[in-house]
C-alpha positions in Angstrom: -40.9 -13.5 9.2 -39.4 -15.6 6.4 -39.8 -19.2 5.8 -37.3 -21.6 6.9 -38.8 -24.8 5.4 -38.7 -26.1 1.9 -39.4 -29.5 0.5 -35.6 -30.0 -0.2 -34.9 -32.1 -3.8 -33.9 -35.3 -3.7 -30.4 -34.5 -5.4 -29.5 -31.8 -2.3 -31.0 -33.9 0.4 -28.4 -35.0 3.2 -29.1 -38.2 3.6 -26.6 -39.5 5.8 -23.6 -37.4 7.4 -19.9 -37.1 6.6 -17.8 -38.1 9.4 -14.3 -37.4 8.2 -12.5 -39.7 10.1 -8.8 -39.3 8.2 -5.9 -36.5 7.7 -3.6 -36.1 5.2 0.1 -36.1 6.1 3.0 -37.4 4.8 1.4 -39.0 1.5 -0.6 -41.2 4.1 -4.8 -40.6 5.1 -4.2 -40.9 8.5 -7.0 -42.4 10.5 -8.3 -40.6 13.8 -9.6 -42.0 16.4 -9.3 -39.0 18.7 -11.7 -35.9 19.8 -13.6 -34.8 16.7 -15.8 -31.5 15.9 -19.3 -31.7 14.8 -20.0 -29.6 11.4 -23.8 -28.1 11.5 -25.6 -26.2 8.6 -27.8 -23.6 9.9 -29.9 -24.4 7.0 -33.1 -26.7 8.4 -34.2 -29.8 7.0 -36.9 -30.0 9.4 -40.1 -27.9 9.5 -39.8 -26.2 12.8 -36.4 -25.0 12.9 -33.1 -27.0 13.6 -29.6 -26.5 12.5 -28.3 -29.8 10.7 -25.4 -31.9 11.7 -23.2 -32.5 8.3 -20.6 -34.6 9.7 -17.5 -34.3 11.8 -14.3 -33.3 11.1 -10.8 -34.5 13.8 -10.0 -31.7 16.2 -6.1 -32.2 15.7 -4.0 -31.0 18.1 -0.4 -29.4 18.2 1.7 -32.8 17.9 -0.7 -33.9 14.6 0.2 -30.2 13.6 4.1 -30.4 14.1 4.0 -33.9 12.0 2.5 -32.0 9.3 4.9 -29.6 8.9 8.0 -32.3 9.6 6.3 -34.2 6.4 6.5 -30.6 4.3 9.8 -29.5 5.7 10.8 -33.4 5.0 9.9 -33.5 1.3 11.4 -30.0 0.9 14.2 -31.8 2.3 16.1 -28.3 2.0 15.7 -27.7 -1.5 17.1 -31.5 -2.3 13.6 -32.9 -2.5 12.0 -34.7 -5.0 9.3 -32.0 -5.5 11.1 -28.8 -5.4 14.2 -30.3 -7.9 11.4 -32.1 -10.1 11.2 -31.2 -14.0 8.8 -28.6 -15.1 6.6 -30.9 -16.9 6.4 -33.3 -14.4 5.3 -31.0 -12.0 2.8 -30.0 -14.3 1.7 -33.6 -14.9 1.2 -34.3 -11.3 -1.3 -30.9 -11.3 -3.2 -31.8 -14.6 -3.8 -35.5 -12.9 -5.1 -33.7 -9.7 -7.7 -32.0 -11.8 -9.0 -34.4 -13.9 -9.9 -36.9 -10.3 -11.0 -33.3 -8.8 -13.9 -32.5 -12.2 -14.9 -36.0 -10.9 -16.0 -34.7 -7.6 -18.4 -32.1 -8.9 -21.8 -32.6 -7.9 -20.4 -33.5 -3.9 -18.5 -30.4 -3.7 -21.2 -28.3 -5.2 -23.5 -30.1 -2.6 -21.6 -29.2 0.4 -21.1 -25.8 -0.9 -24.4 -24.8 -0.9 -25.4 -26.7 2.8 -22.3 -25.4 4.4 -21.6 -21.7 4.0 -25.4 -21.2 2.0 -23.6 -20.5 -1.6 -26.9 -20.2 -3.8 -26.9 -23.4 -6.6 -25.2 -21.2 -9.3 -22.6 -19.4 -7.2 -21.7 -22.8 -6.1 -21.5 -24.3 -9.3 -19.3 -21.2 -10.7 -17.3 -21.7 -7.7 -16.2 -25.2 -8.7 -16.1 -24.2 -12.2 -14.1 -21.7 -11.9 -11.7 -22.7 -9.6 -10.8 -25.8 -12.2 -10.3 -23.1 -15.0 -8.0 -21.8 -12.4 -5.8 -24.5 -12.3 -5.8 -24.8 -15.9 -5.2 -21.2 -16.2 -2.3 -21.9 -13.8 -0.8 -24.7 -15.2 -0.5 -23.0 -19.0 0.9 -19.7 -17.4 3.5 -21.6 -15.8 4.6 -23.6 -19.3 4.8 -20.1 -20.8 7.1 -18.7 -17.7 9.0 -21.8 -18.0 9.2 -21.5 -21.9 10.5 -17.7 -21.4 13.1 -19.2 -19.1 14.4 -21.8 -21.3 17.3 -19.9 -22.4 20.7 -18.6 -21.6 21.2 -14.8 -21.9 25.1 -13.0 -21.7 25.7 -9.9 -20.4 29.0 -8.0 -19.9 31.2 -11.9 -20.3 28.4 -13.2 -18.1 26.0 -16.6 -19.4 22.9 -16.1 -16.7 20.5 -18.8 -17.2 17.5 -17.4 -14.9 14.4 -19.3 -13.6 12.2 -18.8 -10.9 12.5 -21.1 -8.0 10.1 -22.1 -5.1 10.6 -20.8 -1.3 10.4 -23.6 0.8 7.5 -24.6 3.0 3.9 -23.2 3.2 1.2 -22.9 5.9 -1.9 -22.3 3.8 -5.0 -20.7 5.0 -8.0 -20.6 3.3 -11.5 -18.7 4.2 -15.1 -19.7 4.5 -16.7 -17.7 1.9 -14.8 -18.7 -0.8 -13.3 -22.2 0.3 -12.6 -23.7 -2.4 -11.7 -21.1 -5.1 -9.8 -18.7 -3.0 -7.8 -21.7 -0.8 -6.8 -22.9 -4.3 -5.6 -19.6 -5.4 -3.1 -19.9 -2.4 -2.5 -23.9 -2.6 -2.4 -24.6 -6.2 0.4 -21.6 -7.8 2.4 -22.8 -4.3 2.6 -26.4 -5.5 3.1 -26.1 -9.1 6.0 -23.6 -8.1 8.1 -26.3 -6.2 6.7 -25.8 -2.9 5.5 -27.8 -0.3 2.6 -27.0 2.0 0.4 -27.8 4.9 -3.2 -26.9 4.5 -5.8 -25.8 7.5 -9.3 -25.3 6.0 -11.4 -22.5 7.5 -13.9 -22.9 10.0 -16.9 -23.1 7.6 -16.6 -25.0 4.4 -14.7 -27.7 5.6 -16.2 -30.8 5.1 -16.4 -29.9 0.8 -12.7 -30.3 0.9 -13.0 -34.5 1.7 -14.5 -35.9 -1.4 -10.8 -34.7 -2.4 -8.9 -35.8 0.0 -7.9 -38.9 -2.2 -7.0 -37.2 -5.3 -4.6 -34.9 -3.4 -3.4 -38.5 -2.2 -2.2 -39.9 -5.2 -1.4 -37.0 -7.5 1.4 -35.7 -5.4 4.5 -37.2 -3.8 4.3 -37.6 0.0 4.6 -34.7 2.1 3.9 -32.2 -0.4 0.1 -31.5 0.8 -0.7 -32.3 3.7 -4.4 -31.5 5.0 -4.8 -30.5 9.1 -8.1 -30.1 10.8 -8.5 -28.1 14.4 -8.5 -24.6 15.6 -5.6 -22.2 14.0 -5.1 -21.4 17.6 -4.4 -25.1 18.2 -2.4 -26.1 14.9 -1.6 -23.0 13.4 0.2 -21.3 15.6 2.4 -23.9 17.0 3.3 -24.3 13.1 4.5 -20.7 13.0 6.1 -20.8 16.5 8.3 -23.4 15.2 10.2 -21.0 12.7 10.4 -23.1 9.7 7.8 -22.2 7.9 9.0 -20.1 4.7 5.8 -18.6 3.9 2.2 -17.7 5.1 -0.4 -18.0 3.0 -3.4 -16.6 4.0 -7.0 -15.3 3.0 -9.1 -13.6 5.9 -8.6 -11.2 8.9 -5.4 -9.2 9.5 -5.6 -9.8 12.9 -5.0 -13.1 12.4 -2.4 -12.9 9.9 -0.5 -10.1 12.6 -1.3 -12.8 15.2 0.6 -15.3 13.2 3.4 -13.2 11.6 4.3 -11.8 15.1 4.8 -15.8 16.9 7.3 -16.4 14.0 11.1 -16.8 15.4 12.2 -15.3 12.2 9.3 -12.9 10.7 11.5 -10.7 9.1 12.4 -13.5 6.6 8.9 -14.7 6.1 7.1 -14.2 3.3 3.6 -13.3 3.3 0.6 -13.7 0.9 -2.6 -12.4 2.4 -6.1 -11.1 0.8 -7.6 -9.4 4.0 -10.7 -7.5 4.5 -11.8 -4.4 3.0 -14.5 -1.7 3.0 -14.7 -1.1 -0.9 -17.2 2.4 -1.4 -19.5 2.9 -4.2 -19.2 6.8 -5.4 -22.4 7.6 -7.0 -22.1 10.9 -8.5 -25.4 12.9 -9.6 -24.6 12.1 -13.2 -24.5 8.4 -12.8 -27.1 6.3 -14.9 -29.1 5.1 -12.1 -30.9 2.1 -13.7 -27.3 1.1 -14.2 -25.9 2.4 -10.4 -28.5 1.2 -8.8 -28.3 -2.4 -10.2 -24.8 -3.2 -9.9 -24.9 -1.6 -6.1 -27.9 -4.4 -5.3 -25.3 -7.4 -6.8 -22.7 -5.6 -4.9 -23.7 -5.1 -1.5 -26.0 -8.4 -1.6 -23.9 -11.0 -3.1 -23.7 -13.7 -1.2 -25.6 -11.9 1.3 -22.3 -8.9 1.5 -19.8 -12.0 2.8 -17.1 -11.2 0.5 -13.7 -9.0 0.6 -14.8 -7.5 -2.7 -18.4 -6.6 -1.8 -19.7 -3.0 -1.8 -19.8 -2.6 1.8 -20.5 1.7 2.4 -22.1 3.4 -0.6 -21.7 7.5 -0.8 -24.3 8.9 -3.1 -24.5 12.8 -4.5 -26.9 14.1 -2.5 -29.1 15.6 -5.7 -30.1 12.4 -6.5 -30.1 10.4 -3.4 -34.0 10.7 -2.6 -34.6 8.5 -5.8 -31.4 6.5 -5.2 -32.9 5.4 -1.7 -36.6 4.3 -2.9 -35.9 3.1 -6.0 -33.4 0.8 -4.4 -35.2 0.3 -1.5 -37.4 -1.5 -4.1 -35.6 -3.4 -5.4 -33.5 -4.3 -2.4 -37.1 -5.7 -1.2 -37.9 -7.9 -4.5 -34.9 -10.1 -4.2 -35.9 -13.8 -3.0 -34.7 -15.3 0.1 -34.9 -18.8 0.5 -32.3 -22.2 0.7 -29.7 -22.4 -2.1 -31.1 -24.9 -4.3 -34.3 -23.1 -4.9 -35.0 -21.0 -8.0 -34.2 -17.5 -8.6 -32.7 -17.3 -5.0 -30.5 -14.2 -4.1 -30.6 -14.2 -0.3 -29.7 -17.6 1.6 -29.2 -18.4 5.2 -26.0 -17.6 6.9 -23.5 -20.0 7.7 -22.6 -17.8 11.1 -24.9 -18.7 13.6 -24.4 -15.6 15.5 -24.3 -13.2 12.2 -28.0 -12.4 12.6 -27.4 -11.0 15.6 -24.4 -8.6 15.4 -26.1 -7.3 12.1 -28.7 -6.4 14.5 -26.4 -4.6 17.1 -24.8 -2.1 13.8 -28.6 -2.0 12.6 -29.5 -1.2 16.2 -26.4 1.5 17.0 -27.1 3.3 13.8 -30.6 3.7 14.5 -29.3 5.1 17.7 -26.8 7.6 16.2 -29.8 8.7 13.9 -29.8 6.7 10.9 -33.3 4.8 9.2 -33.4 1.6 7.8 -35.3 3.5 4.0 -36.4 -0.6 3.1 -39.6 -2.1 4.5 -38.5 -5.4 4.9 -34.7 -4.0 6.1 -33.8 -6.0 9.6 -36.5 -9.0 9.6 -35.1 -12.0 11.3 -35.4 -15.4 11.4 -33.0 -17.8 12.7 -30.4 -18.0 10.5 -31.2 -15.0 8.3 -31.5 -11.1 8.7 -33.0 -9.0 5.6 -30.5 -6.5 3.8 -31.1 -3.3 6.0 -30.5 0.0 3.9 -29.1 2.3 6.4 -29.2 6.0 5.8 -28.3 8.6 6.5 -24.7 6.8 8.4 -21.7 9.1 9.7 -18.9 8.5 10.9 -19.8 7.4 14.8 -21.5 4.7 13.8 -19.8 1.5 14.0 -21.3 0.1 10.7 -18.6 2.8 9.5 -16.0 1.3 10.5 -16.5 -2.1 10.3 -16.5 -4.5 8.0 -19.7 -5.6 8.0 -19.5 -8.9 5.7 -23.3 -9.1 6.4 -26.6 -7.9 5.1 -26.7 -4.5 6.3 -26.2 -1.4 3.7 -24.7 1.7 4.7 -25.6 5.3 2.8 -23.9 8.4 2.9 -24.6 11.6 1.3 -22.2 14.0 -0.3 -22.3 17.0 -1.8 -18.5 17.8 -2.1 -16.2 14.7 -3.6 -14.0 15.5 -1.3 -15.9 13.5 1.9 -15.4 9.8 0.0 -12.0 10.9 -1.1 -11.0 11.6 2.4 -12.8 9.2 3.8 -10.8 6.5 1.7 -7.6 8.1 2.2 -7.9 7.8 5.8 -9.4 4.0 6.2 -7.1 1.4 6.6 -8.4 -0.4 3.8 -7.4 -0.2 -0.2 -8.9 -2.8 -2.0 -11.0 -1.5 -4.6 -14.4 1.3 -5.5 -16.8 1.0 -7.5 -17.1 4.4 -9.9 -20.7 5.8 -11.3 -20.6 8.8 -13.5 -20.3 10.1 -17.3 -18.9 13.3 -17.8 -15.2 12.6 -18.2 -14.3 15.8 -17.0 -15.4 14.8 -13.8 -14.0 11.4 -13.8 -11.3 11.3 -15.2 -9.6 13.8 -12.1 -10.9 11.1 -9.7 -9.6 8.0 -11.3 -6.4 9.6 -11.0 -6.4 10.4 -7.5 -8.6 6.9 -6.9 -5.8 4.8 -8.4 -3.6 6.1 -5.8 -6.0 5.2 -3.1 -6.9 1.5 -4.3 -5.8 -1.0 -6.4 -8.7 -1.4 -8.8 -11.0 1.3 -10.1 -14.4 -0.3 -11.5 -16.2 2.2 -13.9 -20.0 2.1 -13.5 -19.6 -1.5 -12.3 -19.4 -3.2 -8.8 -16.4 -4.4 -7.3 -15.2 -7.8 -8.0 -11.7 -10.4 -8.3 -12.3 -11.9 -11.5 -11.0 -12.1 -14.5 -8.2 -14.1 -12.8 -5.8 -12.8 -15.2 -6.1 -9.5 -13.7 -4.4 -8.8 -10.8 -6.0 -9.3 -7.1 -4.1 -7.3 -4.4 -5.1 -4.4 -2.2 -2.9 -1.3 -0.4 -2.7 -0.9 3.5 -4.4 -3.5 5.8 -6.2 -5.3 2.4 -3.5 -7.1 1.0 0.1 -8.4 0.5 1.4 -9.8 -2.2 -0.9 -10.2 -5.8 -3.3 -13.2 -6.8 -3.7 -13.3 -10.2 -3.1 -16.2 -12.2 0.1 -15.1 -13.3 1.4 -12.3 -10.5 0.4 -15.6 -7.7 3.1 -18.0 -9.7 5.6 -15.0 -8.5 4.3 -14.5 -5.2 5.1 -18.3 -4.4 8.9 -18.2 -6.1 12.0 -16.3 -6.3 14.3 -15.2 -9.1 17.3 -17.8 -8.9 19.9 -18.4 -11.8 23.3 -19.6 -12.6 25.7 -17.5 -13.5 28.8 -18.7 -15.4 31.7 -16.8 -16.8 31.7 -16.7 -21.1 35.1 -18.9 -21.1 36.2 -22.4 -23.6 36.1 -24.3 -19.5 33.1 -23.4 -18.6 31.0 -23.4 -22.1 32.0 -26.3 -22.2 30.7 -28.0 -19.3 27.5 -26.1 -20.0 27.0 -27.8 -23.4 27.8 -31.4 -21.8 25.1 -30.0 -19.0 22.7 -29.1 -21.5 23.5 -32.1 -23.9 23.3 -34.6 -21.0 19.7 -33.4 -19.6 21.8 -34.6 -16.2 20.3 -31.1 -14.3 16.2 -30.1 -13.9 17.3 -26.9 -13.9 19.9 -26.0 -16.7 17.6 -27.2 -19.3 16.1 -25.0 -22.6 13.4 -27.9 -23.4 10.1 -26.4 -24.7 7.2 -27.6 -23.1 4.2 -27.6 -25.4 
């Protein structure tokens, strides 16, 4: 068994709880006085094991759900609004003062990172990090779009003057593993782009997003963010039923996102921005470097204990090598340190899924029936809120740790001899997010990146799978993905090509020059922003 108690530092104690007691609509913090949801950690503060109660958060229901999206459709005010026909630059500005109150807010987001969802001190830390160089990111990729649109161009007797233009209204979704960077890489390109949105944090990871509740306040005119609380089934859906949402922005399960798409009046019209799940496969052919292999498998398949879309979830290793493969990372599957977020040199921290532990144990326990070992010793110890990595081997295809997506500790091996198993095997999941890639002899890999890049959307030579950089672009084929979340492909995702077009005559140069001359339009401008 594995410790649950720690003498817990003074800085990451919880000394009192956060009972958010406001929502965000309409430019106003609403107060509510209504039915409210209690947020527990399954991280204990106590010796003998407790979850601990963080705070509440309002359960909302569908009437607080249809004001929010009257305040968005409202400041959208169907394409009049202030927002969506506001200059470049001031858009901009409203978005640089966001992030300069939001760096403020550092240590309490970084806090509630680790105690809600288990984020280890320095994944937490990177998280808030890099979701600020995010928005930075964002905000100068957007003056360098808007500086390529400040122009006209003529074609065939034709002055186009072409800018990209938001979509309307957003119903924004975030996930728990990532609640802060990935919500922002929905939220923030859809408000700099004109839009206007109404934001439902995930289930986990919730209470991190008050400390900026205020900022999001006063940086932004009212209605353009507003921040819901409550069950998607409860707020969510109502929002879609009601048709005028213009685009769904979501990060999780495509279930859900099917769920929501198909209660929209008018789906066919909807736009849709969704990172889903994924069952990304290490190939580890016989030639791989397997210091190297082996290392970037453990930080693929174990960080954040597996919960992410990107994480090595089924690895397929040549079968010349995979005796060593197994016990050498066996070993060092065993070595890593489990214990709470805050402490030292911690890899594995408690899960944020109360009942995770436990359907870990059913795939651990179905593959063991189907004739698979767990190869590590400590694979499948349990304590209550944590269950050691379990390397699984050898798995087939009837097992359901297969098919699933596991987004748990719990490590799946297959042998091959012939390439041609992964290969099919990928061709025929439903996901296409990415694979990891370990080998040297280009003849042999170069074949396979070409048929791989036809299969996914990212190839990673001898490295595991990850999003970042976020200049690169983040998207995924079948059941994975829609739409692309980079820095730059996410500021089109959220708009649409929209110009004016005016006929190369003495009438209407004219009034073009007195447009341009007069700064009287937002839109027919050619200033440089710097």
């Amino acid at each position: 068994m594995i410790s649950t108690f720690v003498d817990i530092p003074e800085e990451f104690q919880i000394k009192e709880t956060l009972n958010q007691n406001t929502y965000l609509v309409d430019g106003e913090l609403i107060p509510w006085k209504g039915k409210t949801s209690e947020v527990f950690s399954t991280i204990s503060s106590t010796e003998k094991y407790q979850p601990t109660l963080l705070g509440t958060i309002p359960t909302l229901g569908e009437e607080e759900a249809l004001d929010a999206l009257n305040a968005a459709v409202n400041a959208y005010n169907k394409g009049q609004g202030l927002w969506p026909t506001m200059k470049v630059a001031d858009r901009i500005a409203c978005m640089e003062k966001f992030v300069s109150q939001m760096k403020t807010k550092r240590d309490e987001v970084v806090k509630l990172l680790m105690w809600e969802i288990g984020k280890n001190l320095p994944d937490s830390e990177k998280e808030f990090d890099r979701t600020v160089d995010y928005i930075y990111d964002t905000i100068e990729d957007y003056k360098q779009m808007d500086r390529n649109s400040a122009k006209f161009q003529k074609e065939t007797g034709v002055h186009a003057h072409i800018r990209r233009g938001p979509l309307g209204v957003v119903l924004c979704l975030g996930p728990y593993n990532y609640p802060l960077n990935e919500t922002f890489a929905l939220l923030i390109p859809a408000l700099i782009m004109g839009n206007t949105a109404i934001f439902k944090p995930a289930k986990f990871g919730v209470l991190l997003l008050s400390p900026l509740l205020e900022a999001f306040q006063n940086s932004f005119p009212k209605g353009v963010v507003n921040i819901i609380y409550g069950r998607g089934r409860t707020v969510a859906t109502p929002i879609m039923k009601d048709g005028r949402v213009d685009v769904l922005a979501l990060i999780g399960n495509s279930k859900s996102a099917n769920a929501l798409q198909d209660v929209h009046p008018k789906s066919n019209r909807l736009r849709m921005v969704l990172g889903l799940e994924a069952k990304n496969p290490a190939i580890v052919l016989k030639d791989a470097d397997l210091d190297l292999a082996i290392s970037e498998c453990i930080a693929g398949t174990t960080s954040f204990n597996g919960q992410r879309c990107t994480a090595l979830k089924v690895l397929y290793v040549h079968e010349d090598i995979i005796e060593e493969f197994n016990t050498r990372f066996s070993e060092k599957l065993d070595a890593l340190k489990y214990g709470n977020p805050w402490e030292d040199g911690v890899k594995l921290t408690p899960l944020p899924e109360p009942d995770k532990p436990a359907y870990i144990q059913e795939l651990i326990d179905d593959a063991t029936e189907k004739g698979a070992k767990i190869i590590n010793k400590k694979g499948g110890e349990t304590t209550d809120n944590y269950i050691f990595p379990a390397l699984m081997y050898p798995v087939t295809k009837d097992m359901r740790v297969y098919e699933e997506e596991q987004f748990g500790p719990i490590i799946p091996v297959i042998p091959f001899s012939d390439i041609d198993v992964p290969l099919d095997d990928m061709a025929e999941s439903n996901y296409g997010q990415q694979v990891s890639l370990f080998g040297k002899d280009i003849n042999t890999l170069a074949p396979l990146i070409d048929t791989l890049v036809n299969l996914v959307c990212r190839v990673n030579l001898n490295s595991s799978c990850q999003r970042g950089p976020d200049v690169y672009p983040f998207t995924g084929r079948k059941d994975s993905a829609v739409a692309t979340l980079s820095v730059h492909d996410a500021l089109r995702s959220f708009s649409i090509r929209t110009f004016l077009a005016s006929k190369d005559n003495a009438y209407n140069n004219e009034i073009l020059e007195k447009l341009l001359d007069s700064r009287a339009s937002n839109f027919v401008s050619t200033d440089y922003i710097l």
